[in-house]
C-alpha positions as a printed Julia matrix, in Angstrom:
256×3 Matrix{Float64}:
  -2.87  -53.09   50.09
   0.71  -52.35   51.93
   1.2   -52.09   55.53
   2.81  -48.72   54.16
  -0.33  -47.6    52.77
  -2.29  -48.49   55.44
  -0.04  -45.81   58.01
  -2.11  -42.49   57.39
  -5.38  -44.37   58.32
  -3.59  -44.98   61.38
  -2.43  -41.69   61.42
  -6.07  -40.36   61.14
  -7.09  -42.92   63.69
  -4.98  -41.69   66.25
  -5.64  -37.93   65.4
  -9.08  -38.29   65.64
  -8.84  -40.1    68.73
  -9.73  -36.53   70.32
 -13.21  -36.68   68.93
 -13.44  -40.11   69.93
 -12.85  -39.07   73.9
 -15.69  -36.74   73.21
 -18.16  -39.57   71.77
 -17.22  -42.92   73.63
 -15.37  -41.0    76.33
 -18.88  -41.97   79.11
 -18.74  -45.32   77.99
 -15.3   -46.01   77.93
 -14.98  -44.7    81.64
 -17.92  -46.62   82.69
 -15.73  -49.72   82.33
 -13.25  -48.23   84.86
 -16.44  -48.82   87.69
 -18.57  -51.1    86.3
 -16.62  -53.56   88.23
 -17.0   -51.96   91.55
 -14.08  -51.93   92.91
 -13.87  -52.03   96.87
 -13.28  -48.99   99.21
 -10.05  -48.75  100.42
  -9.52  -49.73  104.1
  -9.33  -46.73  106.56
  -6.61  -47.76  109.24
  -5.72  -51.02  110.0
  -1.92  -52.35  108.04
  -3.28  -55.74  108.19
  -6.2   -54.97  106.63
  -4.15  -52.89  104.16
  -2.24  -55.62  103.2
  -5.18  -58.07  102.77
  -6.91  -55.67  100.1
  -4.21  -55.59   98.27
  -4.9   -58.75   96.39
  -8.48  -57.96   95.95
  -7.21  -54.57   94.45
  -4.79  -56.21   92.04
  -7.76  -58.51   90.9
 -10.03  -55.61   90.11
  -7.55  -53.81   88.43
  -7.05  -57.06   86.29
 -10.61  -57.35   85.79
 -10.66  -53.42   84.15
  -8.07  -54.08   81.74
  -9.54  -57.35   80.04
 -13.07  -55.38   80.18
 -11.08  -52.28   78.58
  -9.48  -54.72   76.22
 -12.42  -56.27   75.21
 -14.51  -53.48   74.79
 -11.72  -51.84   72.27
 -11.3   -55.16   70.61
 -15.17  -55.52   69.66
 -15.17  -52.21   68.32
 -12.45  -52.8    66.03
 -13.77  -55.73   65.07
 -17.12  -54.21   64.06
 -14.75  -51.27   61.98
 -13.41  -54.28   60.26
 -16.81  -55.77   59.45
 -18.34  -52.65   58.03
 -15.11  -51.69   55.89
 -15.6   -55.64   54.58
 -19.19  -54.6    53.85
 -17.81  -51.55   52.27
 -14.82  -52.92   50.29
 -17.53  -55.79   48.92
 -19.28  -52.86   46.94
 -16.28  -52.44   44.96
 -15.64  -55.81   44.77
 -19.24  -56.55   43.66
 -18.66  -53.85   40.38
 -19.85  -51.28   42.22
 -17.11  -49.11   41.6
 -15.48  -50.06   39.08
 -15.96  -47.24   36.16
 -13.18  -44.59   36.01
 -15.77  -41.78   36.99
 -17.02  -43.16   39.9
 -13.45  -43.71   40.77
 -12.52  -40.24   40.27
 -15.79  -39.09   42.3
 -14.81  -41.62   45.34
 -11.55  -40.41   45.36
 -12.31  -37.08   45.46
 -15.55  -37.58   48.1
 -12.65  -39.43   50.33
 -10.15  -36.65   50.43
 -12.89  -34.1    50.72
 -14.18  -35.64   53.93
 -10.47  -36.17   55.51
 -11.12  -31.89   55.14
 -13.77  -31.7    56.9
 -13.16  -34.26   59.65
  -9.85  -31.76   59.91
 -12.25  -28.77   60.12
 -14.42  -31.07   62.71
 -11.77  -31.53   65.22
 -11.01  -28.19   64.89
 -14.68  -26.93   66.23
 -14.05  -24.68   63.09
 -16.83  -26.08   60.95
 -19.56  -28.86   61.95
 -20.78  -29.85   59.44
 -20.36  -34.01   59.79
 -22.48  -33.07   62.53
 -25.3   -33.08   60.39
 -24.11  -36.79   58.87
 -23.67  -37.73   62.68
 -27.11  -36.79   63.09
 -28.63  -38.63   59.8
 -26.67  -41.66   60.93
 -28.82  -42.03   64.2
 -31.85  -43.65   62.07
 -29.24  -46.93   62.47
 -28.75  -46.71   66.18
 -31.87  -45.77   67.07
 -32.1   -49.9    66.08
 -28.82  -50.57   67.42
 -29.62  -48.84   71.3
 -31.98  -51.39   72.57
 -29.81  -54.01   72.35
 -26.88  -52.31   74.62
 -30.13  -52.54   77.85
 -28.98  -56.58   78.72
 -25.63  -55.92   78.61
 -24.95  -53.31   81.5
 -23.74  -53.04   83.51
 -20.22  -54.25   82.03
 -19.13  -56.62   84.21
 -17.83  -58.87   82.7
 -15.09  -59.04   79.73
 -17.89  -60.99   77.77
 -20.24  -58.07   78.28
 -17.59  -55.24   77.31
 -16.95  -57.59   73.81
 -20.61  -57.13   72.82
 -20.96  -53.68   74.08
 -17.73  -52.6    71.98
 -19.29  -54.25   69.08
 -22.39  -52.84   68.8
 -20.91  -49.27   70.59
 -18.51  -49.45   66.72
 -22.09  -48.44   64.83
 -22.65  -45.27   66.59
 -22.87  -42.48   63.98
 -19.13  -40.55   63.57
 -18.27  -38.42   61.3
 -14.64  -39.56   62.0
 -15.64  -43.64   61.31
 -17.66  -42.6    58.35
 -14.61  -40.91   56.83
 -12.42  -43.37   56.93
 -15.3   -45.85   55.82
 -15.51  -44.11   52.81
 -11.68  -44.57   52.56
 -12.24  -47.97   52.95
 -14.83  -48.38   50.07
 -12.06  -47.29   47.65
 -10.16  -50.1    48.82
 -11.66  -52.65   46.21
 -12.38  -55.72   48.14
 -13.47  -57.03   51.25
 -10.29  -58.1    52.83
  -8.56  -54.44   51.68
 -11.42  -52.39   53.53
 -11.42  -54.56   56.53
  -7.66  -53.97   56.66
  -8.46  -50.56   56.15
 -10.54  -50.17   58.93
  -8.3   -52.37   61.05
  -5.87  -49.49   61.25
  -8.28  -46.91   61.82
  -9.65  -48.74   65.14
  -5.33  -49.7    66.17
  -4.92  -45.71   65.46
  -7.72  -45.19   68.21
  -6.8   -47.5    70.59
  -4.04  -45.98   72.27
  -6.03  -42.97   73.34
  -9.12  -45.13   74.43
  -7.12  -47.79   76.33
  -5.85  -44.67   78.2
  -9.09  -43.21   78.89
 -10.29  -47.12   80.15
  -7.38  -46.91   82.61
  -6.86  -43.29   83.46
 -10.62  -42.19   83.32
 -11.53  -38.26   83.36
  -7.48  -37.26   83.94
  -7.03  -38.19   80.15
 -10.07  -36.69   79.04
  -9.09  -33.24   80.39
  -5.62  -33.19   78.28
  -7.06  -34.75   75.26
 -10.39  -32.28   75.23
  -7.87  -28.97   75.22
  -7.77  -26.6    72.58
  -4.25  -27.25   71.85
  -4.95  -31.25   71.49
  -7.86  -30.36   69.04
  -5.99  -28.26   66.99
  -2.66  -30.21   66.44
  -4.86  -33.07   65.89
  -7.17  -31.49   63.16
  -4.63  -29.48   61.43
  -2.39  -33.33   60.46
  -6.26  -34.75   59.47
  -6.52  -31.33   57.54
  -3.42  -32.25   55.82
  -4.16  -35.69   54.87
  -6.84  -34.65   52.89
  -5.33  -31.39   51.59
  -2.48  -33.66   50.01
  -5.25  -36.14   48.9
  -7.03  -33.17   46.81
  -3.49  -31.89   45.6
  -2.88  -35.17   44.09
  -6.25  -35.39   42.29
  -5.99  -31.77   40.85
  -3.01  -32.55   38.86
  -3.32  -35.68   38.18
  -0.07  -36.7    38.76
   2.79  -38.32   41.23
   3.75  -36.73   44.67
   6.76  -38.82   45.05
   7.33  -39.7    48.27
   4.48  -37.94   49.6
   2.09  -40.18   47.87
   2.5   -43.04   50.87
   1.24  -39.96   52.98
  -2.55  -39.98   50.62
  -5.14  -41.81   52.83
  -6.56  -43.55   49.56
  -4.61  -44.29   46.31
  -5.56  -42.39   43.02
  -7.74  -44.32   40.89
């Protein structure tokens, strides 16, 4: 696997990043108080001036947490498209039918993640909803870790927070099953989670303000319609069987 192949998952990362704000959008901004930061002094300029480093330090102290809270969700992306690659790996997926059927499966769910972030059809919804038999398992252990304090804390949290059923991550997990081994679905997934980061780092550090833009109509629609066309070309490519020339680095998983 290419770093050129490995673009539109990025691409579909950082389009779906607007469904993201909707799903980790409470727990991302939690990090932003979870340190509680001090009240500004009223009056006083000396005062003023002695907060200042205090303020600096708690705005340190955000970052790493926001840093560390996007880096163990990535990280558990990567594990479960390792777990995913393996089954091709392991034989799983290796006869030409199953192939096809993948390939087809993978492109048809870039559709309706498209059709998702457009609130014009819901149906991963339902596989959203199927998906919370896992963290119904996964929930209890978030209890020890709040509140996020520390950037130890926001590692786990992000880590465990990366199994929450979405539509979006099982999409792109399906992607990464195609991949054919391990290391090429954990690469997979890699660029998924760097494609979400720059909207969730933003909502870490800019809280509800880039919520507001990212949740508008607009946002959802642009973002939707280039996921919609990932998986249009995807299909395109399957029904005739044959080269898109230089629009086949733009299909999210390679023909079979």
């Amino acid at each position: 696997m290419n770093a050129l192949s490995l673009l539109p998952l990025f691409m579909v990362g950082l389009a779906g990043s607007v469904h993201c704000i909707g799903m980790c959008g409470g727990i991302v901004g939690a990090l932003s108080i979870s340190g509680g930061a001090p009240a500004a002094p009223a009056r006083p300029v000396i005062a003023i001036a002695v907060a200042r480093p205090a303020l600096q330090t708690t705005v340190q102290a955000n970052v790493l947490r926001v840093l560390a809270y996007n880096g163990g969700r990535i990280a558990s992306y990567m594990l479960a498209g390792a777990l995913a690659g393996s089954l091709a790996g392991a034989g799983m997926l290796h006869l030409a039918s199953l192939q096809v059927a993948g390939y087809w499966l993978a492109n048809l769910m870039l559709v309706a993640l498209g059709l998702y972030l457009m609130d014009a059809w819901r149906g991963l919804a339902h596989l959203e909803a199927a998906g919370n038999v896992v963290w119904r398992r996964v929930r209890p252990l978030l209890k020890p870790l709040m509140p996020m304090d520390t950037p130890l804390k926001a590692l786990a949290v992000g880590g465990l927070w990366g199994w929450v059923p979405c539509g979006m991550v099982y999409s792109a997990l399906l992607t990464a099953m195609m991949q054919g081994s391990a290391l090429s679905g954990a690469a997979a997934m890699g660029a998924f989670g760097l494609g979400t980061l720059p909207t969730l780092l933003g909502m870490g550090l800019l809280g509800t303000r880039l919520r507001t833009q990212m949740q508008r109509r607009p946002v959802r629609i642009a973002s939707g319609v280039l996921v919609l066309g990932f998986g249009l070309l995807g299909l395109l490519r399957a029904a005739n069987g044959v080269s898109l020339g230089w629009l086949d680095a733009l299909c999210v998983t390679g023909h079979p």
